[in-house]
C-alpha positions as CSV (number, residue, x, y, z in Angstrom):
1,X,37.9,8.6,170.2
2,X,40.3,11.2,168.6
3,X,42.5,12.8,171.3
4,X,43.6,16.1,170.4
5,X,45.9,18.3,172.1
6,X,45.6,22.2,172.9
7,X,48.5,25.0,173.6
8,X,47.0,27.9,174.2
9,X,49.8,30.1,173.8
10,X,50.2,33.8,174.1
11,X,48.7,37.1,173.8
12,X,44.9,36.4,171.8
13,X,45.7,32.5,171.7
14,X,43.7,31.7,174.9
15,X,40.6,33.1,173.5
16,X,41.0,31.5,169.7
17,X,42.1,28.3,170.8
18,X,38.9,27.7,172.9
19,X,37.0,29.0,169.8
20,X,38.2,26.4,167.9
21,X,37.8,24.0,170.6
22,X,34.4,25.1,170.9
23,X,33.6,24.3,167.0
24,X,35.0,21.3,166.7
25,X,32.8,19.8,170.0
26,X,29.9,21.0,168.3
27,X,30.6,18.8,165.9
28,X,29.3,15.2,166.0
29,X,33.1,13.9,166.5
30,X,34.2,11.6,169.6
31,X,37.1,14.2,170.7
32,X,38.5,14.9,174.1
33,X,40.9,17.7,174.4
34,X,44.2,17.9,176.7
35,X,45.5,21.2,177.6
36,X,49.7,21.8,177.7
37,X,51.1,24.2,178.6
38,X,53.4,26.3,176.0
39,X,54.5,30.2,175.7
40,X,54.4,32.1,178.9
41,X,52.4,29.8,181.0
42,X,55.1,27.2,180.6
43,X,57.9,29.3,181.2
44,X,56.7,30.7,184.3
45,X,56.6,26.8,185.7
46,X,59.0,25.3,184.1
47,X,62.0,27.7,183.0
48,X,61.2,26.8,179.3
49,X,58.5,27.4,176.5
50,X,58.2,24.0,175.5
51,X,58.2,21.8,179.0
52,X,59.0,17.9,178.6
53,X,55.3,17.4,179.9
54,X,54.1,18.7,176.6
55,X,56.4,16.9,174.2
56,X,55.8,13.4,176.2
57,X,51.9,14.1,176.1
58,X,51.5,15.6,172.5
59,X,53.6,11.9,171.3
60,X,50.0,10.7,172.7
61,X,47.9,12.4,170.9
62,X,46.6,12.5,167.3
63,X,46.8,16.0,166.5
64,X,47.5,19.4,168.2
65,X,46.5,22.9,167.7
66,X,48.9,25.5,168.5
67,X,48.4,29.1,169.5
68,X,50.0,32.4,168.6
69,X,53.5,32.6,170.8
70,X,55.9,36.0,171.6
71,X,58.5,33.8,169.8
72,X,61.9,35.0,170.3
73,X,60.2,37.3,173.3
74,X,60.8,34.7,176.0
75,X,63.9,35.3,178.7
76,X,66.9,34.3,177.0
77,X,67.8,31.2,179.6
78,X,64.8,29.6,177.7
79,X,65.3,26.1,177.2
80,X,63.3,25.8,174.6
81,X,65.3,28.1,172.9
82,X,62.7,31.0,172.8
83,X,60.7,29.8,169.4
84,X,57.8,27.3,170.7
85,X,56.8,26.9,167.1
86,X,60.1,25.9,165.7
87,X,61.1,23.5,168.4
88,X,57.6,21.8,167.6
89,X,58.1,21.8,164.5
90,X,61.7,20.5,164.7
91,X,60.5,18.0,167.6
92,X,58.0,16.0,165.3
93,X,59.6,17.1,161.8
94,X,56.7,18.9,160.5
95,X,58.2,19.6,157.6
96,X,55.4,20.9,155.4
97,X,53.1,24.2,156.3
98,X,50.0,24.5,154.3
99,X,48.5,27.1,154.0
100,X,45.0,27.8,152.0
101,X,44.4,31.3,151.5
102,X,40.7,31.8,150.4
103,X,38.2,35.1,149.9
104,X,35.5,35.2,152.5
105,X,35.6,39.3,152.1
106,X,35.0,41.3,149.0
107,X,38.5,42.8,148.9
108,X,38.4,44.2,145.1
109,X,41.2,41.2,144.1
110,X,39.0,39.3,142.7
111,X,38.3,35.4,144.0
112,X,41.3,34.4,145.2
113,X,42.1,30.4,146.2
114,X,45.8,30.1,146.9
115,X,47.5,27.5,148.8
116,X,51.0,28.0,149.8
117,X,53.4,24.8,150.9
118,X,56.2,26.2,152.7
119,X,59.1,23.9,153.5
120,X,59.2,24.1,157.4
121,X,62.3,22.7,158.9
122,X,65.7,24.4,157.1
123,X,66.1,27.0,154.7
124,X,67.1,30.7,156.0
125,X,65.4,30.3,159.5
126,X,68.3,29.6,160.6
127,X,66.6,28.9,164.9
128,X,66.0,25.3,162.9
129,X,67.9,24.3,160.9
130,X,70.9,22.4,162.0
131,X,70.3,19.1,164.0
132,X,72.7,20.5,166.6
133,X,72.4,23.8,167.5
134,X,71.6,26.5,164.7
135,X,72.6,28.4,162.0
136,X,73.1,31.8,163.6
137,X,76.2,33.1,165.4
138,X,78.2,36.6,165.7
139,X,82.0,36.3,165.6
140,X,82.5,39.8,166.8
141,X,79.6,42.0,168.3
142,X,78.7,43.4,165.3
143,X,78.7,40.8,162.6
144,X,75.5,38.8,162.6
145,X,75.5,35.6,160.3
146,X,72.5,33.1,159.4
147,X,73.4,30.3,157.4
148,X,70.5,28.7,155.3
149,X,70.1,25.5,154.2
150,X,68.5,23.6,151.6
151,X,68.5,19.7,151.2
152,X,67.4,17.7,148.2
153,X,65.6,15.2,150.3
154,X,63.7,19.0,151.8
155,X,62.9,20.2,148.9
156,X,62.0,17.0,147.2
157,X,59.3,15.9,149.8
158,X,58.2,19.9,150.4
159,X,57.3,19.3,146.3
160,X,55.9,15.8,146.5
161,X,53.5,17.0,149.1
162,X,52.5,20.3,146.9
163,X,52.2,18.0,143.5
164,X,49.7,15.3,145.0
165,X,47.9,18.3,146.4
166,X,47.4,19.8,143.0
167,X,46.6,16.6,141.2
168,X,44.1,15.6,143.6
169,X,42.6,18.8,142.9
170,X,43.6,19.4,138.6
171,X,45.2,22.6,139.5
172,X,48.7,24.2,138.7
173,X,51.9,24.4,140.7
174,X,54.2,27.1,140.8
175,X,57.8,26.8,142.5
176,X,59.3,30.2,143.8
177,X,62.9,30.9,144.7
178,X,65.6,33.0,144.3
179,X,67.9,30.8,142.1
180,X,69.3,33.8,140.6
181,X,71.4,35.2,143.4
182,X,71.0,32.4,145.8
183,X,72.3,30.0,142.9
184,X,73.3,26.8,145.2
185,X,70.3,26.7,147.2
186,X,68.0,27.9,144.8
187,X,69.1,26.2,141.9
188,X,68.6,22.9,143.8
189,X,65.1,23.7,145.2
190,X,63.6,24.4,141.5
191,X,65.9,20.8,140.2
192,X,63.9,19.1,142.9
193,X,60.6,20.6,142.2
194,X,60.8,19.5,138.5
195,X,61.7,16.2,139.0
196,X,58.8,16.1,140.9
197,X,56.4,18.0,138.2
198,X,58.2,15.0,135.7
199,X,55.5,12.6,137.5
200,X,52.8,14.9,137.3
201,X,52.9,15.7,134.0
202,X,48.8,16.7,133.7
203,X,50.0,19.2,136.3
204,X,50.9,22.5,135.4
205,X,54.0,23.5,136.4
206,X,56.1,27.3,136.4
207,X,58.7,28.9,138.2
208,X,59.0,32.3,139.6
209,X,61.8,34.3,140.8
210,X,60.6,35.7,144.4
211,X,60.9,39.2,144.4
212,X,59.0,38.8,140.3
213,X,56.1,36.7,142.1
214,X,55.4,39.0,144.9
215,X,54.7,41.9,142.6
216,X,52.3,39.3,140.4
217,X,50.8,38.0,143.8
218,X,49.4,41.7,144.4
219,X,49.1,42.4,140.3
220,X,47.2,38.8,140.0
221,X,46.1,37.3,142.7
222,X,43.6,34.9,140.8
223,X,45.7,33.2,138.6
224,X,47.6,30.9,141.1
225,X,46.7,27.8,143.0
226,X,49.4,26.3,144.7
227,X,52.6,27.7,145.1
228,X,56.0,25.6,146.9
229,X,58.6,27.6,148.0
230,X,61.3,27.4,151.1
231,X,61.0,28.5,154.5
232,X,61.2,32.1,154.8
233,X,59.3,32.9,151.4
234,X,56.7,31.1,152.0
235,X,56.6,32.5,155.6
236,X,56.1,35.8,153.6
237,X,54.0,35.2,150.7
238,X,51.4,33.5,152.7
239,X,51.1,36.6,154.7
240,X,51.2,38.6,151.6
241,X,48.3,36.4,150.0
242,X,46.0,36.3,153.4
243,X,46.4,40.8,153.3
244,X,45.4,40.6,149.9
245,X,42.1,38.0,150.6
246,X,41.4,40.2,153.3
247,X,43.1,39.8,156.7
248,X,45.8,37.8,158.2
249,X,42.6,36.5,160.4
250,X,41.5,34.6,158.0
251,X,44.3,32.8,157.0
252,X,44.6,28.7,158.3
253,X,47.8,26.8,158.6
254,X,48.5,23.2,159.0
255,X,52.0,22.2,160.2
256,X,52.4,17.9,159.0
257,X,55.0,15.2,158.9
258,X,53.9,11.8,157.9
259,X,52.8,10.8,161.7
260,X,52.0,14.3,162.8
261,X,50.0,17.5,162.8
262,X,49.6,20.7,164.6
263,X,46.9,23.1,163.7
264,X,48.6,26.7,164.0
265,X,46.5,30.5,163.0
266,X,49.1,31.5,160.8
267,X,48.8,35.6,162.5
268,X,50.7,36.4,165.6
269,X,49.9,37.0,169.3
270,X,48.1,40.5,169.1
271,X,49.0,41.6,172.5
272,X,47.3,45.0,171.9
273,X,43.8,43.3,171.2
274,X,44.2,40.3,174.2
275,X,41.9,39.9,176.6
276,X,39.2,42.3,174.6
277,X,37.2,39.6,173.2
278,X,37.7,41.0,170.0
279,X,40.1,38.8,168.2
280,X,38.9,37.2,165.1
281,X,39.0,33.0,165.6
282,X,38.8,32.2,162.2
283,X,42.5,31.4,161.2
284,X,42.5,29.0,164.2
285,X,39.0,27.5,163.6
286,X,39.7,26.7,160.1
287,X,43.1,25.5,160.8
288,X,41.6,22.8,163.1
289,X,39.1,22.0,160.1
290,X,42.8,21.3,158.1
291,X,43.8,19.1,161.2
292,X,40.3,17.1,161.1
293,X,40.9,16.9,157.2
294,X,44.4,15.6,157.6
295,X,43.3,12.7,160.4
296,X,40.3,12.0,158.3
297,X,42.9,10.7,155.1
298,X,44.2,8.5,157.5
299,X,41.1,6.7,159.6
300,X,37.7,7.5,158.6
301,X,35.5,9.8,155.9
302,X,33.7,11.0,159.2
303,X,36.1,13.4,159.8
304,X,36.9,15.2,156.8
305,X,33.2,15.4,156.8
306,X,32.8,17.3,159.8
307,X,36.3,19.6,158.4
308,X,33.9,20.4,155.4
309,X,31.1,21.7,157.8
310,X,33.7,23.4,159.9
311,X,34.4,25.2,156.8
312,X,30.8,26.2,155.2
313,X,29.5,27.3,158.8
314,X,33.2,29.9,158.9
315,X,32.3,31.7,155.3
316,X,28.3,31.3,155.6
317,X,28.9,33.1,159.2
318,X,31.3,36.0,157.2
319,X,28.3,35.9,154.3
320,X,25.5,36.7,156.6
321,X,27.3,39.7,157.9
322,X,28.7,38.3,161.6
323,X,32.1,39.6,161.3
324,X,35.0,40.5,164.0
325,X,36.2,44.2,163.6
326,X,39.1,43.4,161.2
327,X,37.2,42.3,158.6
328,X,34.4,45.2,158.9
329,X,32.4,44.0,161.8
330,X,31.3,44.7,165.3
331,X,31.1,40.7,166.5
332,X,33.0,39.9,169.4
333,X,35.2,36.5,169.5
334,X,32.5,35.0,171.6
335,X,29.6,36.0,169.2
336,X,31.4,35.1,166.3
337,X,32.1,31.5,167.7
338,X,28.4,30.8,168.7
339,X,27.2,31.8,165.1
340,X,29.7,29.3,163.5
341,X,28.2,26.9,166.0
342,X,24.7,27.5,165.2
343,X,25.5,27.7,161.3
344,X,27.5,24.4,161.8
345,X,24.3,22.4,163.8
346,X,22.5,23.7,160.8
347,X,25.0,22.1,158.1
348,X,25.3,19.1,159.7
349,X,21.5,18.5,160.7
350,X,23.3,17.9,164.9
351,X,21.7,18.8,168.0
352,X,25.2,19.0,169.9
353,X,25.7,21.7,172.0
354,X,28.9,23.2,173.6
């Protein structure tokens, strides 16, 4: 049995977590799910965001998915230090975020198939990035400093990761920083990045200055397949890409170390749209398909199996015209979810139902 956990979180993250959950128990997978509690819902019981319950009981399972939080909205005697995300992310060292950005939508850009590896733990976010404490700090009431940080052994298994990616796949990498004004860090991100490309070398490899590539993302969108980059960057490049494909609704994330995963929408809480039934649950349903993909490499081909149906029932569901509002439709969450179900007993031949 897979055992998988599930945060709801905040805002919309309720109602596109138990999407998600939904899909994936329509699938013909052995999975129970455990609920924790994170965001609001843990704050309210247990003065912080991310309660001990959760971290003992997510060490238990194989996997997580994660839903959008208010981060940095929380009280400020939050002992989770008001980011659920980053003290997840911290907790287990999920150092890499993935995330695919595909075209389900015909936006005018063209086909786009982008996947962005975005070094998760140091860099400029500076809420993570020291083991003690953080980077951030005022010494007078109005001077505000972030320190960022960038590690060779970060960088190097951020690219390592991106690399194998791409040669599994015979695709191109491109490494994106801004070496030219932040020379220390950025100088030693792209060093580390082409020693990796040195053992790839049927990989493509090119580097980008940050501000260079953001215009080329929107100019070109087609022409890249994965890029590597550090924290923050990536943070915005991804979102850049997923406006580009379409909506930030679409867009998947997987957060990884080598013993751990959390499946996480890559879009925020959307407190305006929550409880309307109208949020779009494709960003989290897909990103549990990455999660099934990632467990799969490790135990059995059953389960990547069932992440490659999760996936063809998401864009034949957005082909045959069942769509949430943002992406041009009138489908509500609920609708949405039960014609990626059906679609999905279709693709995989199962009689399950939720």
């Amino acid at each position: 049995m897979i055992k998988l956990g599930a945060l709801d979180g905040d805002g919309i993250g309720p109602e596109i977590v138990s999407a998600a959950v939904r899909v994936v128990e329509a699938t013909d997978l052995d999975v129970e799910f455990i609920n924790y509690p994170v965001g609001w819902e843990a704050y309210e019981e247990y003065d912080s965001t991310v309660p001990q319950v959760t971290l003992d009981g997510l060490k238990e399972c194989d996997g997580w998915l994660l839903g959008p939080i208010f981060a940095g909205e929380y009280p400020e005697d939050d002992l989770a230090d008001r980011n659920p995300s980053s003290t997840l992310r911290q907790a287990f060292d999920l150092y890499s975020n993935v995330r695919p950005i595909r075209s389900y939508t015909d936006t005018g850009s063209g086909e786009i198939d982008i996947t962005i590896f975005r070094q998760n733990t140091e860099g400029f976010l500076a809420d993570r990035n020291m083991h003690v404490g953080d980077g951030r700090f005022m010494p007078t009431g109005d001077v505000a400093l972030s320190v960022r940080v960038v590690t060779r052994q970060e960088s190097r298994r951020i690219a390592e990761a991106a690399f194998a990616y791409a040669a599994e796949r015979d695709i191109d990498v491109t490494a994106v920083s801004k070496k030219n004004v932040l020379q220390h860090g950025g100088t030693l991100f792209i060093e580390e990045c082409e020693k990796v490309s040195e053992q790839y070398p049927h990989v493509g490899f090119e580097t980008f200055i940050i501000d260079a590539f953001s215009a080329e993302l929107v100019m070109n969108p087609t022409e890249y397949d994965v890029v590597v980059t550090t924290n923050l960057f990536g943070d915005i490049l991804s979102d850049e890409a997923a406006g580009i494909a379409g909506s930030l609704g679409l867009a998947p994330g997987l957060n990884h170390s080598h013993d751990h995963a959390m499946a996480q929408a890559t879009h925020g809480a959307a407190p305006d749209i929550a409880g309307e039934g109208i949020a779009n649950p494709t960003s989290m349903i897909l990103s549990a398909a990455m999660l099934l993909d990632w467990l799969g490499r490790r135990e059995t081909e059953d389960i990547p199996e069932a992440a490659t149906a999760i996936n063809n029932a998401v864009a034949q569901t957005i082909d045959s015209g069942v769509r949430t509002p943002d992406i041009g439709g009138n489908a509500t969450n609920e609708e949405f979810t039960d014609a990626v179900i059906a679609q999905l007993q279709i693709e995989t031949g199962s009689k399950k139902m939720d």
